[in-house]
N, CA, C and O atoms as a GROMACS GRO file, in nm:
protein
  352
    1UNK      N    1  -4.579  -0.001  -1.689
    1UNK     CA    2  -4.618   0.080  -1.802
    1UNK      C    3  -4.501   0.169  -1.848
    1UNK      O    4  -4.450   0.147  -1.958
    2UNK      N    5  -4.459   0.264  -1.774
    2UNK     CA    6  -4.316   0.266  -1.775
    2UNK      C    7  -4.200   0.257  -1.804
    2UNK      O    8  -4.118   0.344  -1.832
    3UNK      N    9  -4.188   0.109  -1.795
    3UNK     CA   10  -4.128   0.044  -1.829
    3UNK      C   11  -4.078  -0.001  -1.946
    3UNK      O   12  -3.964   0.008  -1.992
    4UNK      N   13  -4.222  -0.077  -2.009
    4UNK     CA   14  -4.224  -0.052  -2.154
    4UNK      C   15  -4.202   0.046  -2.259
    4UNK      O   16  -4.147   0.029  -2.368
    5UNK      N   17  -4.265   0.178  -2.197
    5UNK     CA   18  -4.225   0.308  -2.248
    5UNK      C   19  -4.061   0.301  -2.293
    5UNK      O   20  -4.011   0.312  -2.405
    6UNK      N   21  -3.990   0.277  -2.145
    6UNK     CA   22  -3.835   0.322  -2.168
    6UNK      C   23  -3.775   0.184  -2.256
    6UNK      O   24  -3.673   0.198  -2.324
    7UNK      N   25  -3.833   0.077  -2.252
    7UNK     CA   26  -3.695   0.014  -2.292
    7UNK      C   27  -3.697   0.053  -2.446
    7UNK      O   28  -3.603   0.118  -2.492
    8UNK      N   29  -3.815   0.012  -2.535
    8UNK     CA   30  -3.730   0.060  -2.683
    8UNK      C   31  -3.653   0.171  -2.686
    8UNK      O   32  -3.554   0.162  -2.758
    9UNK      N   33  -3.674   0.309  -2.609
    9UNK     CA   34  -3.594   0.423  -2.612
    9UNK      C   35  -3.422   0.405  -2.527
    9UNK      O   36  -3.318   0.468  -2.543
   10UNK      N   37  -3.453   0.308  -2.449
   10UNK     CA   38  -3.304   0.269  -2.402
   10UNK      C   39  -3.217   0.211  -2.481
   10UNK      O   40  -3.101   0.251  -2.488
   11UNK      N   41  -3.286   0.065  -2.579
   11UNK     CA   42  -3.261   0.011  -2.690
   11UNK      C   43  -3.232   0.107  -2.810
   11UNK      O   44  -3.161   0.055  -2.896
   12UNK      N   45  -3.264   0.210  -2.828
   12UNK     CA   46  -3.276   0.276  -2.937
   12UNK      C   47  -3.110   0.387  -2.908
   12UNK      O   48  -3.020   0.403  -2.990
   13UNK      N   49  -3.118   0.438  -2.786
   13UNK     CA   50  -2.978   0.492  -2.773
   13UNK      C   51  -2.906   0.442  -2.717
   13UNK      O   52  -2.849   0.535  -2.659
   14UNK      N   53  -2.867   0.367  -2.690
   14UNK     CA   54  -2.795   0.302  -2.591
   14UNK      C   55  -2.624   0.369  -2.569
   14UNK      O   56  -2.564   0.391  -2.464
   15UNK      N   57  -2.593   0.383  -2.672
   15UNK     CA   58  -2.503   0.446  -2.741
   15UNK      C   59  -2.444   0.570  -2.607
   15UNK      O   60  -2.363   0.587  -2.516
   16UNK      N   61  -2.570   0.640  -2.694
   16UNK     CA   62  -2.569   0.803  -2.657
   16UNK      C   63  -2.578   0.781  -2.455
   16UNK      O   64  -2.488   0.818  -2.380
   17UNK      N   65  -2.676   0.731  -2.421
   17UNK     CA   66  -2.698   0.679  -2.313
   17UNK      C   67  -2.540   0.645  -2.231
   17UNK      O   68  -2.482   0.732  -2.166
   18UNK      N   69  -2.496   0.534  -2.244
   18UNK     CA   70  -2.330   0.525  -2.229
   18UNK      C   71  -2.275   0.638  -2.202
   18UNK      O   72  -2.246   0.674  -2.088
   19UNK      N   73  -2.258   0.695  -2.293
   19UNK     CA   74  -2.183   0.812  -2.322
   19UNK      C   75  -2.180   0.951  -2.244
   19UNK      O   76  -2.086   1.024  -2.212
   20UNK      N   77  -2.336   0.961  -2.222
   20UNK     CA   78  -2.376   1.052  -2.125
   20UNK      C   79  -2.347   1.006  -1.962
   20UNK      O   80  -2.336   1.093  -1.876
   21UNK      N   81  -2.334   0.852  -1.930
   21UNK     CA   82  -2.331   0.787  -1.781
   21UNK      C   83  -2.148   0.846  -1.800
   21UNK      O   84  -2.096   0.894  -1.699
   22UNK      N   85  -2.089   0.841  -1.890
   22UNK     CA   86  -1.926   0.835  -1.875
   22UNK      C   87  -1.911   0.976  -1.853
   22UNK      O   88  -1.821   1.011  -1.776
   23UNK      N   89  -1.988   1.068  -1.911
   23UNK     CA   90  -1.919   1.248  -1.887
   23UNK      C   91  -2.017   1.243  -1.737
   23UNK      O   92  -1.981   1.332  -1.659
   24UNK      N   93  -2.114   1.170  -1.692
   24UNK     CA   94  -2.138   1.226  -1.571
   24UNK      C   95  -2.081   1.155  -1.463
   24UNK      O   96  -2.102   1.215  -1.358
   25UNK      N   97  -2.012   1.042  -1.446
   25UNK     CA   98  -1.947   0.988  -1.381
   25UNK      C   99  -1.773   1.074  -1.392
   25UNK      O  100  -1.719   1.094  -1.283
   26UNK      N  101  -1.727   1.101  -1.465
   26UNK     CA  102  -1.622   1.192  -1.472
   26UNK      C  103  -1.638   1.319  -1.384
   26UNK      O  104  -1.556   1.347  -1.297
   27UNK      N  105  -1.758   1.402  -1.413
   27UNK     CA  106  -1.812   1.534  -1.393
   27UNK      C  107  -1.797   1.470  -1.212
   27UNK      O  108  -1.705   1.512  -1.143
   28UNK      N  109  -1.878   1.390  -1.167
   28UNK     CA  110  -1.848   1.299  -1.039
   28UNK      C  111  -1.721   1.332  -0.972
   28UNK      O  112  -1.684   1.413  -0.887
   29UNK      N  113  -1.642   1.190  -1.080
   29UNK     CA  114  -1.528   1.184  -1.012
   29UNK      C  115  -1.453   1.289  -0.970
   29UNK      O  116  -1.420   1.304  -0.852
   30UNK      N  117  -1.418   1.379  -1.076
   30UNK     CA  118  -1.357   1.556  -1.040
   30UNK      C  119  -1.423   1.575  -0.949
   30UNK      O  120  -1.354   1.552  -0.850
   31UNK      N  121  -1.564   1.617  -0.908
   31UNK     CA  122  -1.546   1.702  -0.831
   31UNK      C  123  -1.524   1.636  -0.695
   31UNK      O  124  -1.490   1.699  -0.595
   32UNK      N  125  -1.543   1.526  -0.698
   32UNK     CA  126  -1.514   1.407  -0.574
   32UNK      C  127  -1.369   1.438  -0.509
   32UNK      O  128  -1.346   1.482  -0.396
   33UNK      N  129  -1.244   1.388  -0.647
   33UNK     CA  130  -1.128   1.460  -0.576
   33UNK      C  131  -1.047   1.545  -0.596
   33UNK      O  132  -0.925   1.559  -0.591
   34UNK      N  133  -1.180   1.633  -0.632
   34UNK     CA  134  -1.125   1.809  -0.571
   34UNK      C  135  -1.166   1.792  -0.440
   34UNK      O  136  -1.083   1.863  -0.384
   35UNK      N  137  -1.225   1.754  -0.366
   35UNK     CA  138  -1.356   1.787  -0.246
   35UNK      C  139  -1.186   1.781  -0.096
   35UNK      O  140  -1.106   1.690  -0.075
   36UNK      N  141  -1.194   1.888  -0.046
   36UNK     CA  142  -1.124   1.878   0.091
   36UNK      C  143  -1.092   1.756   0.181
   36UNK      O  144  -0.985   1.725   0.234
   37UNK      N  145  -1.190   1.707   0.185
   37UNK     CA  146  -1.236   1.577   0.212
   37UNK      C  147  -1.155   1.448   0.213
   37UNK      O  148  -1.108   1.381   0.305
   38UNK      N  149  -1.154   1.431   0.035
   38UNK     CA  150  -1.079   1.370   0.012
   38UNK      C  151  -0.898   1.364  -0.001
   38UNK      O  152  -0.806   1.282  -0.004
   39UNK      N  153  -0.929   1.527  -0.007
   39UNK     CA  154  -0.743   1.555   0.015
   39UNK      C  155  -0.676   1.516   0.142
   39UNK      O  156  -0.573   1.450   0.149
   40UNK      N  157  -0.758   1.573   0.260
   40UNK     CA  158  -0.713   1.503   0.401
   40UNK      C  159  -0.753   1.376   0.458
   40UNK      O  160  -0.757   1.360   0.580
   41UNK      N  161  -0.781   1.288   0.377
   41UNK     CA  162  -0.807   1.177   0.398
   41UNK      C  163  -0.671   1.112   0.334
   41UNK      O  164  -0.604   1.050   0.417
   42UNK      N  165  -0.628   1.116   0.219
   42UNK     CA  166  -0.549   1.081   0.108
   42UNK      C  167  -0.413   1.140   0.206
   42UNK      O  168  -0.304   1.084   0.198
   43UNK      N  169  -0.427   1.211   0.259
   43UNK     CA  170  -0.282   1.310   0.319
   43UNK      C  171  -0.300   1.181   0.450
   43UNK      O  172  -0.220   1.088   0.454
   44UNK      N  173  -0.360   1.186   0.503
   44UNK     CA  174  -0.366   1.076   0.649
   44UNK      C  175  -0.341   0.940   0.650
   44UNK      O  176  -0.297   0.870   0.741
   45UNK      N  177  -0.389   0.898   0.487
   45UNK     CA  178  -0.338   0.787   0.442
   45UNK      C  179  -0.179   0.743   0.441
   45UNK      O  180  -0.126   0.636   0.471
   46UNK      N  181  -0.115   0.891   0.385
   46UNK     CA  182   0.026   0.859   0.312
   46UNK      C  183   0.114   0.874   0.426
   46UNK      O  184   0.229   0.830   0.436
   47UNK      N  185   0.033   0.955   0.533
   47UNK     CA  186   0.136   0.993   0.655
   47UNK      C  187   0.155   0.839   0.732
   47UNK      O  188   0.261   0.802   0.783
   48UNK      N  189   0.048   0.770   0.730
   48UNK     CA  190   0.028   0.626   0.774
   48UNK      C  191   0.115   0.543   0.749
   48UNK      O  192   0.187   0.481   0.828
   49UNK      N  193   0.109   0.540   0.572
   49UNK     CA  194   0.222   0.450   0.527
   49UNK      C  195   0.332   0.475   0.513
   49UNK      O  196   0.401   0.393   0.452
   50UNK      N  197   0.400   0.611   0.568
   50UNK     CA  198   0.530   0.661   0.559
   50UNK      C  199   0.553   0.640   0.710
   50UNK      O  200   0.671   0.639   0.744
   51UNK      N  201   0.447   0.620   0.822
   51UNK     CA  202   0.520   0.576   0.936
   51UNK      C  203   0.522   0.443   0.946
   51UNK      O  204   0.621   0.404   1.008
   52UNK      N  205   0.436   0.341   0.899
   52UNK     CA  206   0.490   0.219   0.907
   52UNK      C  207   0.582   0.146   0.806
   52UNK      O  208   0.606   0.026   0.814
   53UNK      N  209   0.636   0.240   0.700
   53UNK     CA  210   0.759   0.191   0.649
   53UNK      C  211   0.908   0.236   0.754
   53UNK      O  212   0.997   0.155   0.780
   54UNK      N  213   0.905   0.373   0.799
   54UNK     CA  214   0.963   0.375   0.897
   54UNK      C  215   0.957   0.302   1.013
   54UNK      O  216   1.056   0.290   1.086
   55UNK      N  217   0.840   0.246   1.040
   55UNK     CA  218   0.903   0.163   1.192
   55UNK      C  219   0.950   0.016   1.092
   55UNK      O  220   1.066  -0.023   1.103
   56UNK      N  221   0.887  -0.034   1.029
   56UNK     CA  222   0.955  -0.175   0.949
   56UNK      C  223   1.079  -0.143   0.907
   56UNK      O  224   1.150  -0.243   0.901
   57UNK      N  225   1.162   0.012   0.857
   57UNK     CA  226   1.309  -0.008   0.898
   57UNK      C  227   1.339  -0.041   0.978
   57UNK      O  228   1.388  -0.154   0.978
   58UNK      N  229   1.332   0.035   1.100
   58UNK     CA  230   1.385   0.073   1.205
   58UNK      C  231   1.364  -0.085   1.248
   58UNK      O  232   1.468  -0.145   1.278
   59UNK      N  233   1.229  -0.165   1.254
   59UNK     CA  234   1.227  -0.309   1.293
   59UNK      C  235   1.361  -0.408   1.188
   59UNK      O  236   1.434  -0.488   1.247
   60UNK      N  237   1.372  -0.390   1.067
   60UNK     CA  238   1.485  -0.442   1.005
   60UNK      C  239   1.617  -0.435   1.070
   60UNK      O  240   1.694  -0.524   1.106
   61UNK      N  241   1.626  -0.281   1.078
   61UNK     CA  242   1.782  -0.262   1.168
   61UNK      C  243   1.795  -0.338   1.231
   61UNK      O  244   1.879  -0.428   1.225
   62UNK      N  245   1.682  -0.312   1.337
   62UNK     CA  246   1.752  -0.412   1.479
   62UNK      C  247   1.744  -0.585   1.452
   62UNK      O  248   1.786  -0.652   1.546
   63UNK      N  249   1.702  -0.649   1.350
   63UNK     CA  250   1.684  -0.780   1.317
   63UNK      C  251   1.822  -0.738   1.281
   63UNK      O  252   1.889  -0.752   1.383
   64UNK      N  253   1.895  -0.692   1.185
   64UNK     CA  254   1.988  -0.670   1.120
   64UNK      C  255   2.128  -0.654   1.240
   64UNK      O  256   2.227  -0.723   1.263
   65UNK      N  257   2.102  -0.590   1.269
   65UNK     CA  258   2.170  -0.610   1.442
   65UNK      C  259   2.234  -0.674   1.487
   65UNK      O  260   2.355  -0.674   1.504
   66UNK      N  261   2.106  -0.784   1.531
   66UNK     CA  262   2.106  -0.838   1.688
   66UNK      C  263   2.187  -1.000   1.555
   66UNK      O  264   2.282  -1.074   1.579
   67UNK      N  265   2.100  -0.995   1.432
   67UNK     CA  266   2.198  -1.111   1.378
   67UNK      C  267   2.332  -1.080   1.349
   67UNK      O  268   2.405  -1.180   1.347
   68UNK      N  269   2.392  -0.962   1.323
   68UNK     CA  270   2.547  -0.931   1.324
   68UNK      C  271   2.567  -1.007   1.462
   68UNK      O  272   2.618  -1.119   1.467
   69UNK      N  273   2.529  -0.948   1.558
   69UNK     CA  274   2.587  -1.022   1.694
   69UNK      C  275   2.588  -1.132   1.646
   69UNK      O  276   2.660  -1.152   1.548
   70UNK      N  277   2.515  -1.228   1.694
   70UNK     CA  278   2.476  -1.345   1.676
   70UNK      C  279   2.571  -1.404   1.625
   70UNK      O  280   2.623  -1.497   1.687
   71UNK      N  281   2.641  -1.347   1.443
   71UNK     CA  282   2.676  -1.358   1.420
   71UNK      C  283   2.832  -1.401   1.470
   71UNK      O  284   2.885  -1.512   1.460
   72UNK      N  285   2.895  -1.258   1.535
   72UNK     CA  286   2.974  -1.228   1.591
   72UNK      C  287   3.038  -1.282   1.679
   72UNK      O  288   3.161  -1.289   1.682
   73UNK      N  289   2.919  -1.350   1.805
   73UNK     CA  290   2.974  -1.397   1.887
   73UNK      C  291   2.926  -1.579   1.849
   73UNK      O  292   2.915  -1.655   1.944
   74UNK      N  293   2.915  -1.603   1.781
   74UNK     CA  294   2.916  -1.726   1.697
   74UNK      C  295   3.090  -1.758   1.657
   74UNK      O  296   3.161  -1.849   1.700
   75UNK      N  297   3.115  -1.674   1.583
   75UNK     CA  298   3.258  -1.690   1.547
   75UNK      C  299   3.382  -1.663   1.660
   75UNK      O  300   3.481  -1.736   1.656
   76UNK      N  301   3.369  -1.557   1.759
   76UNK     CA  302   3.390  -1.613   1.866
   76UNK      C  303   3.407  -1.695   1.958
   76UNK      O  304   3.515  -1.713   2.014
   77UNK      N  305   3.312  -1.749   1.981
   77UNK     CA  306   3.309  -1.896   2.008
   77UNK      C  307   3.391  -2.005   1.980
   77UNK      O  308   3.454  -2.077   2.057
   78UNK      N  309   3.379  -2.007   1.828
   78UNK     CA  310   3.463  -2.100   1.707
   78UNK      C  311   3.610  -2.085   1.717
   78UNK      O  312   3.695  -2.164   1.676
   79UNK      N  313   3.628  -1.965   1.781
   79UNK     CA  314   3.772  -1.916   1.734
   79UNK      C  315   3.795  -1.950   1.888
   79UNK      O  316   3.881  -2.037   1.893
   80UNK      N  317   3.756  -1.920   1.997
   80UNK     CA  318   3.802  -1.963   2.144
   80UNK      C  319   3.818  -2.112   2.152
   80UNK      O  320   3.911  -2.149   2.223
   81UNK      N  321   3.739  -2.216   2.089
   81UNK     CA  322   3.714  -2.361   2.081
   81UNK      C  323   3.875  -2.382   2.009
   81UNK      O  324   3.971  -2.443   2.054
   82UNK      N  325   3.864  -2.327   1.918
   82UNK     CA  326   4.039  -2.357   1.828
   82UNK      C  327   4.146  -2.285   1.908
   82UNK      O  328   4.261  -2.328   1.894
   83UNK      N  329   4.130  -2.204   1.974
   83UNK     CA  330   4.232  -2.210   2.057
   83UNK      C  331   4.276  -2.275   2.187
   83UNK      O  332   4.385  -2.310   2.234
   84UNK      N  333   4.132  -2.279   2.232
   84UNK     CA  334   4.145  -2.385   2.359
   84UNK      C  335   4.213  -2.545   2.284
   84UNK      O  336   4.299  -2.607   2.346
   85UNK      N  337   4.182  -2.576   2.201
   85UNK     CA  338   4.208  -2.696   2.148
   85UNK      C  339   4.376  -2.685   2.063
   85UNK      O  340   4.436  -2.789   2.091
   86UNK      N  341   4.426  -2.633   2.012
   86UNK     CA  342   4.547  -2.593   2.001
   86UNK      C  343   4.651  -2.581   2.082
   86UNK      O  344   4.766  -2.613   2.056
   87UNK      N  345   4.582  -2.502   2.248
   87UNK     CA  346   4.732  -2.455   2.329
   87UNK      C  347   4.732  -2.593   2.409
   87UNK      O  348   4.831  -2.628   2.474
   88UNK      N  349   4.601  -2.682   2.401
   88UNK     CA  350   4.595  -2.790   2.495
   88UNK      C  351   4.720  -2.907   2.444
   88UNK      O  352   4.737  -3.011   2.508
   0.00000   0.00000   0.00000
């Protein structure tokens, strides 16, 4: 019964209706993140992703590293092989 009541009047503003869901969903959202709540949540978040970009440096370096060696004693190698093969 209800029902019927509301829909022509839903139909009829729909408009205005909208309009009023958007300033109270705003009115919402503000005070949502004003709320403490959400500030130290948002702060715990960023501290999170500022330590696991720091350890994924710090994990880069040492990839970065250990392949210089690698590197290093690669050419080493190359260069002992040409000399062993030279003074022979």
């Amino acid at each position: 019964m209800v029902e019927r009541q509301l829909h022509p009047f839903i139909k009829e503003h729909k408009h205005a209706l909208i309009f009023a869901g958007g300033i109270a969903t705003a009115i919402i959202g503000a005070h949502i993140l004003k709320s403490q709540t959400t500030k130290d949540l948002a702060t715990k978040g960023m501290a999170g992703v500022i330590s696991a970009k720091k350890d994924a440096e710090e994990t880069f370096q040492d990839m970065r590293e250990n392949a210089e060696d690698i590197v290093f004693d690669a050419n080493m190698d190359t260069k002992q092989e040409i000399y062993i093969e030279r003074k022979e």
